[in-house]
C-alpha positions in Angstrom: 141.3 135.5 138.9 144.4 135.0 136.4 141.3 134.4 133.2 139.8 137.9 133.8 142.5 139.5 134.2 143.6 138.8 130.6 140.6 139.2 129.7 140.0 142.8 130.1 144.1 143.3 129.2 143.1 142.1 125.6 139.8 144.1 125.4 142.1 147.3 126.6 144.4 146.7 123.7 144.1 149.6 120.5 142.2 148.1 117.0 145.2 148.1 115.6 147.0 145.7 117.5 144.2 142.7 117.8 144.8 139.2 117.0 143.1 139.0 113.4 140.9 135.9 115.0 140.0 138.1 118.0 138.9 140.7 115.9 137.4 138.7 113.6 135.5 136.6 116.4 133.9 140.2 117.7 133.3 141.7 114.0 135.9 144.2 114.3 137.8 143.3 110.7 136.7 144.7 106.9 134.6 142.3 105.4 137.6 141.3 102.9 140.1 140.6 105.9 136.6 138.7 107.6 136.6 136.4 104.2 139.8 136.0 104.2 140.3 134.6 107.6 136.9 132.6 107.2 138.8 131.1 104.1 141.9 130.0 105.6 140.4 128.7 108.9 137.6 126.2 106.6 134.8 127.8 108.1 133.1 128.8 104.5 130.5 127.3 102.8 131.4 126.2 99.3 129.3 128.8 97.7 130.9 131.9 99.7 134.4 130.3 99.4 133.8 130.3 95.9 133.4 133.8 95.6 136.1 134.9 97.4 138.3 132.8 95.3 136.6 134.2 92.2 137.8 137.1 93.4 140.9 136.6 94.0 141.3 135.4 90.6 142.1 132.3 92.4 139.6 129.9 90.2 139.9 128.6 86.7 137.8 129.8 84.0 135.2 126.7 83.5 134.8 127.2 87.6 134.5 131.0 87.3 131.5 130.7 84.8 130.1 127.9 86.8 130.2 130.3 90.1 128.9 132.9 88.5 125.7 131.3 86.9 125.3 130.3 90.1 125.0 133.3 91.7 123.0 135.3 88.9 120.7 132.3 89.6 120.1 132.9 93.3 119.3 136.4 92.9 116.8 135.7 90.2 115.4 132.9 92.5 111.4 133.2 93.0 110.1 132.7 96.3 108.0 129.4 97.0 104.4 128.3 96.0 102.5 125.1 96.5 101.6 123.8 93.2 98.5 124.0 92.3 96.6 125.3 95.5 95.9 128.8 93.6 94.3 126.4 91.3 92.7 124.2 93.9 91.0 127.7 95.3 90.4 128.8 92.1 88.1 125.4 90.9 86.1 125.0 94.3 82.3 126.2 93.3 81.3 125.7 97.2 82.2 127.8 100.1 84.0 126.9 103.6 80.4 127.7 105.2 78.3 125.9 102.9 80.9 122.7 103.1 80.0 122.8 106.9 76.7 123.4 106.4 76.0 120.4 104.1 78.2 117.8 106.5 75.4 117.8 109.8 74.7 114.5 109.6 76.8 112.7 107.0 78.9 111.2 109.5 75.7 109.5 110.8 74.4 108.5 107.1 77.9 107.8 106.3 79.5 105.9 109.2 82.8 104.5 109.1 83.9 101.0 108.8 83.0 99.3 112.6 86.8 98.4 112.6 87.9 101.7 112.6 86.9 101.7 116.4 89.8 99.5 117.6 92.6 102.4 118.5 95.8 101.2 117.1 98.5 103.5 118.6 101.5 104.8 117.2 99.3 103.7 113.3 100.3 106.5 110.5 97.3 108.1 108.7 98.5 105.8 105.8 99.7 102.2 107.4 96.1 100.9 106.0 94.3 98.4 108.3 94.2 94.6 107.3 90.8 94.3 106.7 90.8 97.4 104.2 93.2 95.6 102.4 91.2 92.5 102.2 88.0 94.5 100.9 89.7 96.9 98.5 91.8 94.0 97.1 89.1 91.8 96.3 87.3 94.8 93.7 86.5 94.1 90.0 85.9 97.0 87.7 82.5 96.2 87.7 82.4 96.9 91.5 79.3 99.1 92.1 80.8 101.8 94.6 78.8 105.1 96.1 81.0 108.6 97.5 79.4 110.6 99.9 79.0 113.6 98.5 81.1 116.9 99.1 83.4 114.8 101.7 86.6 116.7 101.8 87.2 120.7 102.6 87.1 123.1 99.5 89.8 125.2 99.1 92.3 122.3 99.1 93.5 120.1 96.1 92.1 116.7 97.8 89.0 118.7 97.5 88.6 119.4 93.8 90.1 115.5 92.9 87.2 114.4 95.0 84.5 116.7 93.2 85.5 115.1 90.1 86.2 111.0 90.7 83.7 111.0 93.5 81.1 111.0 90.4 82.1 107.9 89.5 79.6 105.0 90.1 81.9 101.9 89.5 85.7 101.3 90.5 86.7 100.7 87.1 84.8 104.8 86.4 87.0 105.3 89.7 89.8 104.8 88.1 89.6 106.8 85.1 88.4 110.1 86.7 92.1 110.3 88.7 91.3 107.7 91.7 93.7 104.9 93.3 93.7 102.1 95.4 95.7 104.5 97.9 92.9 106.7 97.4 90.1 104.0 98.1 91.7 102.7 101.3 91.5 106.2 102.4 88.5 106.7 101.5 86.7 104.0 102.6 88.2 103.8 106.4 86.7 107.5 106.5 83.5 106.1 105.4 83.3 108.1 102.2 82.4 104.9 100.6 80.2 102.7 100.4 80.8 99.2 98.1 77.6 97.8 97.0 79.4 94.6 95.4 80.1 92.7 93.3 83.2 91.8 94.7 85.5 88.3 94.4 85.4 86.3 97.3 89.4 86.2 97.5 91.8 89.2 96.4 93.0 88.3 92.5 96.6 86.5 92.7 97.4 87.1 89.2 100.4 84.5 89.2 97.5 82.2 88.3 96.1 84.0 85.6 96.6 82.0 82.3 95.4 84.8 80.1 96.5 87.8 80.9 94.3 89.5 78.3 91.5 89.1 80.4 92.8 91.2 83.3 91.1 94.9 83.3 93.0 98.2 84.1 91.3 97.7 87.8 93.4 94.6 88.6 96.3 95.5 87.8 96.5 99.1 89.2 95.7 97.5 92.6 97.9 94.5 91.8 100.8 96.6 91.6 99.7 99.3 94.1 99.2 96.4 96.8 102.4 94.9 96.5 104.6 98.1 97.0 102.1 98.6 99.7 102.7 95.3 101.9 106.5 95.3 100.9 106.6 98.7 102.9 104.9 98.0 105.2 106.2 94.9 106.1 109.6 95.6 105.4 109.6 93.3 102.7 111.2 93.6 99.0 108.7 93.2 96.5 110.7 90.9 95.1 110.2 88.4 97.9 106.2 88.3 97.7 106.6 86.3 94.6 109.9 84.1 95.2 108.8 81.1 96.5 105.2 81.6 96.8 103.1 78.3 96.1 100.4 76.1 97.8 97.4 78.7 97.2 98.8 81.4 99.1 97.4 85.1 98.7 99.4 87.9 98.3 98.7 88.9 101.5 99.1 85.3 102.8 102.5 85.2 101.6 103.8 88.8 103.1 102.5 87.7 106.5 103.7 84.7 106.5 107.5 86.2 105.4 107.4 88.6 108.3 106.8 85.4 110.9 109.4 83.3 109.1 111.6 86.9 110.0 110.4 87.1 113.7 111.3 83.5 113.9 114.4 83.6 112.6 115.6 86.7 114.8 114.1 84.8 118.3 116.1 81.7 117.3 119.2 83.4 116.6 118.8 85.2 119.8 117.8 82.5 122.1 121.6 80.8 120.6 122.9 83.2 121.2 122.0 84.6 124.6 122.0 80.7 125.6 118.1 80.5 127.1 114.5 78.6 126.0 112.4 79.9 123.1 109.9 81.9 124.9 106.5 82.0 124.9 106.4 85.8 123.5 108.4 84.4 121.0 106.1 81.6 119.8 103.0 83.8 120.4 104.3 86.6 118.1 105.4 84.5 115.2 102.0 83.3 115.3 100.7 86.5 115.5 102.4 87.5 112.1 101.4 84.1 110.6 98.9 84.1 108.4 96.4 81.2 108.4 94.9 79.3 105.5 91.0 78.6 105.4 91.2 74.9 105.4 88.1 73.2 104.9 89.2 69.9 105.2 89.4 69.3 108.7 85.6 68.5 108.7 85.5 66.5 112.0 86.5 69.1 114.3 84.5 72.1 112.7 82.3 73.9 114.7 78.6 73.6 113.7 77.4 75.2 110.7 80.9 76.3 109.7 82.0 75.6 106.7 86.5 76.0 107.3 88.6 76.6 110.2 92.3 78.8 110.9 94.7 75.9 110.3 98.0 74.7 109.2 99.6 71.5 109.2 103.5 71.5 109.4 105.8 69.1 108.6 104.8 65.5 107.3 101.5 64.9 105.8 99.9 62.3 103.7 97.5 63.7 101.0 94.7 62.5 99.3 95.9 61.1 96.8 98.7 59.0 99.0 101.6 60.9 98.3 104.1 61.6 101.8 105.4 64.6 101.5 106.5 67.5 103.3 103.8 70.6 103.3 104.2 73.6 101.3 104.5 76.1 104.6 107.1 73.4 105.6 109.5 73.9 103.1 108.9 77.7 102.3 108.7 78.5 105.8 111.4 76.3 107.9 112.2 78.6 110.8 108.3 78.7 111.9 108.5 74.8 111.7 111.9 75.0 113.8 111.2 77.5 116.0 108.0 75.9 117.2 109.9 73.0 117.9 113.0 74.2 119.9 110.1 75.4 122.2 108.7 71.5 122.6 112.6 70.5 122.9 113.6 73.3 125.7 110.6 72.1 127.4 110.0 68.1 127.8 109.6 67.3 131.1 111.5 64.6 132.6 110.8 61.1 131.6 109.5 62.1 127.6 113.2 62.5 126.1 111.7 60.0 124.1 108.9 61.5 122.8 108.6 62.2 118.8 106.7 63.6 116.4 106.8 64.2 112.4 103.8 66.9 112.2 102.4 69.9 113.7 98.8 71.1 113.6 98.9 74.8 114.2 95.5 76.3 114.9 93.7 79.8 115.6 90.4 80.8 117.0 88.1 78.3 116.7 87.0 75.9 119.7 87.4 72.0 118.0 84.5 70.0 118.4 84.2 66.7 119.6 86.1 64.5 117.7 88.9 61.5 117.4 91.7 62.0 115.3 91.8 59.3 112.5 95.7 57.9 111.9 97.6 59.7 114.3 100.7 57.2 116.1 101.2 57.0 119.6 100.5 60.3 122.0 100.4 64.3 121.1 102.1 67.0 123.4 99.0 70.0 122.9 99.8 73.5 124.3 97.7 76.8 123.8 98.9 80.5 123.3 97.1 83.8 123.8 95.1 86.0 125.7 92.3 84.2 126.1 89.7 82.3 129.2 88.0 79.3 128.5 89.1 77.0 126.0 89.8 74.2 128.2 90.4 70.7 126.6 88.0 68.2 127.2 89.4 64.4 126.7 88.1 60.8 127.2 90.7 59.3 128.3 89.8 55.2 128.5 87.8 55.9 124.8 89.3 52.9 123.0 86.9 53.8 120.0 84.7 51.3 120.7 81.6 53.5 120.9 80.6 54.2 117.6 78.6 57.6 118.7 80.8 60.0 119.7 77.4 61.5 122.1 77.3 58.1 123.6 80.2 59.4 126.0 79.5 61.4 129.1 80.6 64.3 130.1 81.3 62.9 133.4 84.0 60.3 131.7 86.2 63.3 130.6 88.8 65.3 132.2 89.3 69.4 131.7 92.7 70.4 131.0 94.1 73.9 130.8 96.0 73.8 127.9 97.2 77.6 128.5 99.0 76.8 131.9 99.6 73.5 131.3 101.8 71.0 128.5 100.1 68.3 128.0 100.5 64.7 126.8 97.5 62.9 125.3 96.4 60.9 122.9 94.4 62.5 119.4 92.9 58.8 118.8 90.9 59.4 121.9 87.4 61.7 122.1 88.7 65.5 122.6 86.8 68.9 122.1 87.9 72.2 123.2 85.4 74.7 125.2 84.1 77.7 124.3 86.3 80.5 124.6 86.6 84.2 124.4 90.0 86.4 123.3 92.4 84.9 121.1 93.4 81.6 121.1 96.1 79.3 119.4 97.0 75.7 120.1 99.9 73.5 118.4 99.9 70.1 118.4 102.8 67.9 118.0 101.8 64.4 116.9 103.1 61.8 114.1 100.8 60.7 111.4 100.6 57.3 110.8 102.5 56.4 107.5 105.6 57.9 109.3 107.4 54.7 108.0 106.6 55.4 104.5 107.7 58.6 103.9 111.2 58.8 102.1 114.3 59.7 103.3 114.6 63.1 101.9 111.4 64.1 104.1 112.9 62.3 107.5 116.4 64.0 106.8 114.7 67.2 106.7 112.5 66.7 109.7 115.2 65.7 111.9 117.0 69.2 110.9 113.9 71.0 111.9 114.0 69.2 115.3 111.7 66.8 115.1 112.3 63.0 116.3 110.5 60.8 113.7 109.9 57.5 115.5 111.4 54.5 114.8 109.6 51.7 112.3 109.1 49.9 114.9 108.6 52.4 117.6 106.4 51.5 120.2 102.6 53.9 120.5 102.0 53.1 124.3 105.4 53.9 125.0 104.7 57.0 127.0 100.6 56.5 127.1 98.9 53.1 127.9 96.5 51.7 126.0 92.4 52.8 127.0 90.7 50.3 128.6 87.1 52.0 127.0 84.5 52.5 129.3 82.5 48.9 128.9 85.3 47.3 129.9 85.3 45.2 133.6 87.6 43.7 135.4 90.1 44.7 133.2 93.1 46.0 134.9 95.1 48.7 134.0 98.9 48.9 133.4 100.2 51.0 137.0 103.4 52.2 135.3 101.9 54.0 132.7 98.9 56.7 132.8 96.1 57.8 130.1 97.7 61.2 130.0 100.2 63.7 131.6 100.0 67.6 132.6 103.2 69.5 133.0 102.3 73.1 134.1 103.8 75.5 132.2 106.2 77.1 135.3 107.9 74.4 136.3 109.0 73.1 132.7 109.9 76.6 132.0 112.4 76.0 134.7 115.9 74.5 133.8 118.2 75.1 131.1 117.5 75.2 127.2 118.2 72.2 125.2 120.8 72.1 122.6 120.0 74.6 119.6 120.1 73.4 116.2 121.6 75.6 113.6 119.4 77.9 112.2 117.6 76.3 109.0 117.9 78.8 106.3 114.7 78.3 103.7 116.7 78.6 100.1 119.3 75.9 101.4 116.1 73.9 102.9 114.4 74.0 99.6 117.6 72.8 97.5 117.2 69.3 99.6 114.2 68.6 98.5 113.6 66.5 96.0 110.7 68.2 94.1 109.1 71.1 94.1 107.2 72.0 97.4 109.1 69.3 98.9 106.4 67.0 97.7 107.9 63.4 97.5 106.2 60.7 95.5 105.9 57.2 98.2 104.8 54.0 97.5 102.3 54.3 100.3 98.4 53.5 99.2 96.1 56.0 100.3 
């Protein structure tokens, strides 16, 4: 009651006795007094305070001029246009009506990429799909290319550009009438496009390009185009795509696979820190941001009539000429390595503390046929990722390798484990396949390759600090598995300590506390403990 009753005393009062801030506050002051007060209270914008110091004759002279230009320059201000639509009307030949007119049934001549059909939420117009990179990147300037014709609305300046490079019949004529990679990708996910070939059958890395002569206006426009376009949108410095890139990785290859070394960085550092198991969300999206290589080496588990499979070997691997060494992904890459790892390590069941292992086989879509693995030591732990049915593993578990024909075994000899709710413990020297499957599937398997004792120190050192346990020299390989009887054998009896294989499920050795985290391995320090480049070490091993 108090608060109104001041409140009407002070509207009662006569103009001339008003608090100035009152008066100002209800617009009661002269405009001068209003500046004034604005001015002493700080709630002027530079430019008006200016004035009102300028005049005041409260400014110096270099200021005063300054002020004034200013001003003169405001008032002479022109009001807004958007360059070069006047022009853009001005050049269009075809009418809005006609436009329509001529599009009933272009969409239909001129569909759009099949892709394109997959919804991808939250996507800008711009954040380019993967496998418009892939195509786009792998052009020549010989690339035959068609436009549909009159595909964008006249009247706009998208409109006349397209008029003029949609004539264009090669990318390299593309080019040269005003058109960009940007301006393909767009393009060609709209289905204004169509590439009648030739194209490479990989995207140009141009690293590898010994004379640079030979490179045409075509490559390098999307050379540098694509790299500013996978450092933003992988929030990657352009930089980074070439520092450290080796063992035949893409451009693309090489961003991917920076963004999962990132992801597995950030979950290890979390899991540390929040004291808990690396999850299985946490494996499954590094590997989700890995980037696989086509390796078409891996002949005895391919799928019929294909010619490569998704896979990557981490950590120790002999190669074909007999040199032990740790892979290329290994040592550019250590987090993945370590972070796929720390999951095995938060995870063995009681009983296989002593398990070890100096490799990983990391592997995507593609069901393994039957096959036995060739120089593998002692047991592999195998678990599978993803949202995916089928895919079972199939495994022989008494094959001692004694039947030449891998056919000659019987279906009814093997055991089906799920390897997506299950941790398993087997042996790869054994028959195995994997069943058809549908969705997306990954599997890693943790094994140790058989010239384990040969590789050099530098390589063991470094495996250990990745979290791997590389057996002993004399480390026994029915330790944890028992030796197979085979399937010809009788009478023979079987050791009852020791089984053919183990199953964990996956909920139960989820259960417990995490094992202890190794620090972090950080991939420049990694590199610099290597011995040579690529972390490839010269042994005395024969191949």
């Amino acid at each position: 009651q108090g608060l109104c009753v001041g409140k009407l005393a002070r509207v009662a009062l006569p103009p001339a006795t008003r608090d100035p801030k009152m008066a100002l506050k209800r617009g009661a002051t002269k405009p001068e007094a209003h500046a004034k007060i604005a001015l002493k209270k700080g709630d002027m914008k530079p430019k008006a305070k200016a004035k009102v110091a300028l005049k005041k004759g409260e400014i110096k002279p270099k200021a005063k001029a300054k002020v004034q230009a200013s001003a003169g320059a405001q008032e002479q201000k022109k009001p807004k246009r958007v360059i070069g639509f006047e022009e853009a009307r001005a050049a269009t030949t075809m009418t809005l009506e006609q436009w329509r007119e001529h599009q009933v049934g272009m969409s239909e001549e001129w569909p759009q990429p099949e892709y394109m059909a997959i919804a991808m939420p939250g996507r800008s117009q711009t954040a380019y799909r993967d496998e418009t990179y892939e195509i786009i990147t792998r052009w020549t300037a010989e690339t035959k290319i068609a436009y549909r014709p009159h595909a964008k609305a006249p009247g706009s300046k998208s409109h006349v550009r397209y008029e003029k490079y949609s004539q264009a019949r090669t990318a390299a004529e593309a080019l040269k009438l005003g058109s960009w990679p940007a301006d393909w990708c767009w393009d060609y996910e709209r289905g204004f496009i169509k590439v009648l070939g030739p194209v490479r059958d990989e995207p140009l890395d141009i690293s590898k390009v010994m004379d640079e002569s030979q490179l045409t206006d075509v490559d390098m426009a999307i050379n540098r185009w694509y790299r500013r376009e996978l450092a933003r949108n992988l929030g990657l410095k352009v930089a980074d795509l070439h520092v450290g890139k080796g063992g035949g990785e893409s451009l693309i290859m090489r961003a991917h696979r920076l963004v999962a070394q990132r992801e597995a960085k950030n979950a290890l550092e979390l899991a540390w820190k929040s004291n808990r198991k690396v999850s299985e969300a946490d494996v499954l999206k590094v590997l989700h941001a890995w980037a696989f290589a086509r390796n078409p080496f891996r002949q005895n588990v391919m799928p019929e009539g294909q010619q490569w499979v998704w896979s990557d070997t981490l950590g120790l691997i002999r190669d074909r000429v007999g040199d032990i060494h740790l892979t290329p992904p290994t040592r550019n890459y250590p987090e993945v390595a370590q972070l796929f790892n720390q999951y095995l390590l938060d995870r063995l069941p009681q009983g296989m503390e002593s398990f070890k292992w100096t490799s990983l086989n990391v592997n995507c879509n593609y069901a393994a046929r039957m096959h036995r693995d060739g120089n593998n030591f002692g047991p592999s732990f195998i678990k599978a990722f993803g949202d995916f049915t089928g895919g079972r593993l199939k495994y022989w578990p008494e094959d001692d390798r004694q039947v030449d024909k891998l056919e000659r075994l019987k279906d009814s000899q093997a055991v089906d484990i799920d390897l997506k709710k299950n941790l398993a413990l087997f042996s790869g020297n054994c028959a195995h396949a994997v069943e058809a499957f549908q969705g997306e599937r990954y599997s890693i398997v943790y094994f140790t390759v058989g010239c384990y004792a040969s590789a050099p120190t530098e390589c063991t050192e470094a495996l250990a600090e990745l979290g791997m346990h590389v057996p002993a020299p004399d480390e026994d390989p029915y330790a944890l598995l028992r030796r197979p009887l085979g399937y010809s054998a009788r009478g023979r009896t079987p050791e009852k300590s020791k089984p053919t294989y183990w199953v964990f499920p996956t909920a139960s050795v989820d259960e417990g506390h995490a094992a202890r985290h190794l620090k972090v391995v950080e991939a420049k320090a990694f590199a610099k403990k290597l011995a040579k480049p690529h972390g490839m070490v010269k042994s005395k091993a024969k191949a």
